[in-house]
C-alpha positions as CSV (number, residue, x, y, z in Angstrom):
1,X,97.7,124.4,91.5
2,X,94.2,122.9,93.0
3,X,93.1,120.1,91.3
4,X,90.1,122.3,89.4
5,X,92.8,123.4,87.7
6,X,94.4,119.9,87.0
7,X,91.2,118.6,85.6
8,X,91.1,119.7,82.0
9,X,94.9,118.6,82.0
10,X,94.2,114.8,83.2
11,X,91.0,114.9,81.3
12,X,93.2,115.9,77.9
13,X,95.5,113.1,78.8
14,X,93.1,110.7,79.0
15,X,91.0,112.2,76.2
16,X,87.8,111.9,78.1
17,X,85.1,114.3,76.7
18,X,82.4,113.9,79.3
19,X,81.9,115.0,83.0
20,X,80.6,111.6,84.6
21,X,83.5,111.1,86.3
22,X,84.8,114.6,87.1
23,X,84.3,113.6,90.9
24,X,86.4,110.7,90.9
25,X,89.1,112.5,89.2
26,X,89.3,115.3,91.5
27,X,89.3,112.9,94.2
28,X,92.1,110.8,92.8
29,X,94.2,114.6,91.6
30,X,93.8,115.6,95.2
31,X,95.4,112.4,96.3
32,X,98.1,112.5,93.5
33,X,99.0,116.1,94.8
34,X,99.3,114.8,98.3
35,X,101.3,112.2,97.2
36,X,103.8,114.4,95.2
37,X,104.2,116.5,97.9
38,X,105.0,113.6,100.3
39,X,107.6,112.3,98.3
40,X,109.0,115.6,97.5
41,X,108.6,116.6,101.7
42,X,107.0,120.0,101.2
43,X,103.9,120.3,103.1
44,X,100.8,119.3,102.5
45,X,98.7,121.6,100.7
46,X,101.7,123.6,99.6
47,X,100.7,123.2,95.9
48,X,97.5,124.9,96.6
49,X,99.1,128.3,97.0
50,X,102.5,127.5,95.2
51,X,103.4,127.2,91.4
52,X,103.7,122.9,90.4
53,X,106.4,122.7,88.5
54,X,106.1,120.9,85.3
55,X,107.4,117.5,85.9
56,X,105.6,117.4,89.1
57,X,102.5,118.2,87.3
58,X,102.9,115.4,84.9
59,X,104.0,113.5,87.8
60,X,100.4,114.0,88.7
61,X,98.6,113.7,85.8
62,X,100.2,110.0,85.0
63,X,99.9,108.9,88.4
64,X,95.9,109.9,88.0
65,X,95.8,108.3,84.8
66,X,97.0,105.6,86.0
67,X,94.9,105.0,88.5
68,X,92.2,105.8,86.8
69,X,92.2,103.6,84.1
70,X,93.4,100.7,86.5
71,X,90.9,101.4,89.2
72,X,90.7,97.7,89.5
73,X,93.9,97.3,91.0
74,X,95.1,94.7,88.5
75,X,96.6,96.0,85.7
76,X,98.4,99.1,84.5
77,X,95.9,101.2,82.8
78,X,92.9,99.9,80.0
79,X,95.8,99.7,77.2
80,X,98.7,97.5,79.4
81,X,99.2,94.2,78.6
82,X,102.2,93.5,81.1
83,X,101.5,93.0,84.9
84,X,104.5,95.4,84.9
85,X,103.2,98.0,83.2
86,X,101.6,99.4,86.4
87,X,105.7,99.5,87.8
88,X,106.9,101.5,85.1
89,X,104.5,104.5,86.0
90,X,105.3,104.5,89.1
91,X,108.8,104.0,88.3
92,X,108.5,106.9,85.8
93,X,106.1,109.0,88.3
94,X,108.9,108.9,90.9
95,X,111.5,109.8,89.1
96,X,109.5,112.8,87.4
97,X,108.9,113.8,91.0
98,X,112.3,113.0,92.3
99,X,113.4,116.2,90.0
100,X,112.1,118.4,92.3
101,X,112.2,116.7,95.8
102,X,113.3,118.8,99.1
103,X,117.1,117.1,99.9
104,X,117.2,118.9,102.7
105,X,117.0,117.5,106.4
């Protein structure tokens, strides 16, 4: 799944109804995807050609919302109101991605 095709899906999650920041998101998808597919060990670019299974793509799409409503780096998203918050999507994030992770070695 390219991020093109994440877009409308993190852009639904995060109920945005304009374009401004399209760039930015594909940017941060692209680094969400590389990220999955580092903690999962499958090689990079393998979701471009391969089917994302669902948890991994929600893996994604929280991981990019995250990020993009804390771009500042100091909080977990506009609507957190613990320092913690930003742990607990990561926490969740890995865990969603830890479903389909590559045991072997």
């Amino acid at each position: 799944m390219t991020p093109t095709e994440l877009l409308p899906l993190v852009k639904d999650n995060l109920i945005l109804t304009h374009d401004q920041d399209d760039a930015l998101l594909l940017r941060l998808i692209a680094a969400a995807v590389n990220y999955a597919e580092s903690y999962q060990h499958i090689a990079s670019g393998y979701y471009g050609g391969n089917d994302m299974p669902p948890t991994t793509k929600q893996a994604v799409i929280m991981l990019v919302s995250n990020w993009y409503e804390s771009r500042d780096g100091s909080t977990g998203g506009f609507f957190a109101d613990s320092i913690q918050a930003s742990q607990q999507v990561w926490n969740t994030v890995n865990t969603l991605l830890r479903l389909d992770r590559s045991w072997g070695v």
